[in-house]
Phi, psi and omega in degrees: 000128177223133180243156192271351170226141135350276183325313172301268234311306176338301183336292188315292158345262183313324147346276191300328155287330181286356137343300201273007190269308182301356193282288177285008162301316134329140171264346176293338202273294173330303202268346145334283197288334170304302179308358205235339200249355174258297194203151185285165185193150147311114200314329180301306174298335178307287164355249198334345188246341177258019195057026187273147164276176217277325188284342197273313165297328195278339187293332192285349194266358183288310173328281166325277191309298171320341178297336191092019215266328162231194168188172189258176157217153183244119162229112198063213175270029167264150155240134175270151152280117165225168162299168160275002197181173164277325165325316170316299163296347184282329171296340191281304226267330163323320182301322218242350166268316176312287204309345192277317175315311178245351175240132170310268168331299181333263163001287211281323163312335169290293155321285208317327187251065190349070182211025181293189200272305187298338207285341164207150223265151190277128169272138161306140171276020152300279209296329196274335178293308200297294205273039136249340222259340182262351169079063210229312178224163172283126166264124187257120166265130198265328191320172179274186186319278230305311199274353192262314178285341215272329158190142180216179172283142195314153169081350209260163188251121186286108165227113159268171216309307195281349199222025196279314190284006198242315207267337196311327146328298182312323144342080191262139198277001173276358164265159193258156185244113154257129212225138170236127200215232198281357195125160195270072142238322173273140196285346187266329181300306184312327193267351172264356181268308166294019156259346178271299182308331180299324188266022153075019193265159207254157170183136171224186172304161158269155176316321202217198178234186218250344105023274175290346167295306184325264158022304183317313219055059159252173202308150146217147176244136180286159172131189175239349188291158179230072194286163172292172170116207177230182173316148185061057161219340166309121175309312200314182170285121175284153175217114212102165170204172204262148156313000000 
């Protein structure tokens, strides 16, 4: 490829990036790509978990793809979804510290919907290595299954959010509880912390989600097993390595 100026190729150059600007000009296309940076998923479920019909969903991931922002598998007449990279994702979680950072209405939306930074108090992922590595606390991954298998933090024991008040036995309440779910943009760890403190149980947040745990590079582990411990105590197949 050859340009008679600098200035074309520049042109050009800034083109090819507003690609991935038309992708996320939808919001739907966001909570897409969030939902896609947890677990691969199916255009029916993706449907099902963000409330698109199904012709509605599938035009946006045709979008995404040309962006290059995801890519597929075919198993049978099914097509699966994924993200495309770890880049993606770092970009969805990037999207989402500007917006916390520079728009006001995040923030004030976050209160509202009780998922603000006060509404449950955060624990570090510092601060969550050390007291699970000493067996100080329990770690909850509240998401659903699908997404707890496809990767989670090593030791945590998967309940998700819908199955928390039926599980609350499995639980010992002489442990402090730490609960985590897609980033401190999503709403089920706060809402599995306040169902736990009502049942008088001590629990708080992880900072972020299991995303940003990545990100870190720290352990993540694949699988449905839920061994006892904390992080570095996991059976599963490991991914990644810890810092």
């Amino acid at each position: 490829m050859e340009y008679e100026t600098s200035a074309d190729g520049r042109a050009d150059l800034y083109e090819q990036l507003a690609r991935i600007g038309k992708v996320v000009v939808h919001p739907k296309r966001i909570e897409l790509l969030e939902l896609l940076c947890q677990a691969e998923r199916s255009v029916e479920a993706l449907a099902a978990a963000t409330g698109l019909k199904l012709s509605t969903a599938s035009a946006h991931l045709q979008v995404m793809r040309q962006g290059r922002l995801v890519e597929t598998r075919r198993e049978g007449a099914r097509v699966y979804y994924r993200a495309a990279g770890e880049e993606v994702c770092r970009f969805v979680t990037a999207l989402g510290d500007l917006g916390r950072a520079r728009l006001a209405e995040v923030d004030q939306i976050m209160r509202a919907i009780g998922a603000g930074s006060d509404s449950a108090e955060r624990v570090t992922r510092a601060e969550l290595l050390e007291r699970a590595r000493s067996g100080a606390v329990v770690v909850l991954d509240v998401r659903p299954a699908e997404e707890y298998a496809a990767g989670h933090i090593p030791g945590a024991l998967s309940l998700p959010l819908e199955h928390l008040e039926a599980r609350l036995g499995e639980l010992d309440p002489g442990l402090e509880v730490v609960a985590y779910c897609r980033g401190p943009l999503c709403l089920l760890a706060p809402e599995a912390v306040a169902t736990l403190r009502s049942r008088g149980l001590q629990a708080r947040c992880l900072e972020d989600g299991l995303p940003e745990w990545r990100q870190a590079g720290l352990p993540v582990a694949a699988g449905t097993g839920t061994p006892s411990g904390g992080p570095g105590n996991a059976r599963e197949t490991r991914q990644g390595r810890p810092r």
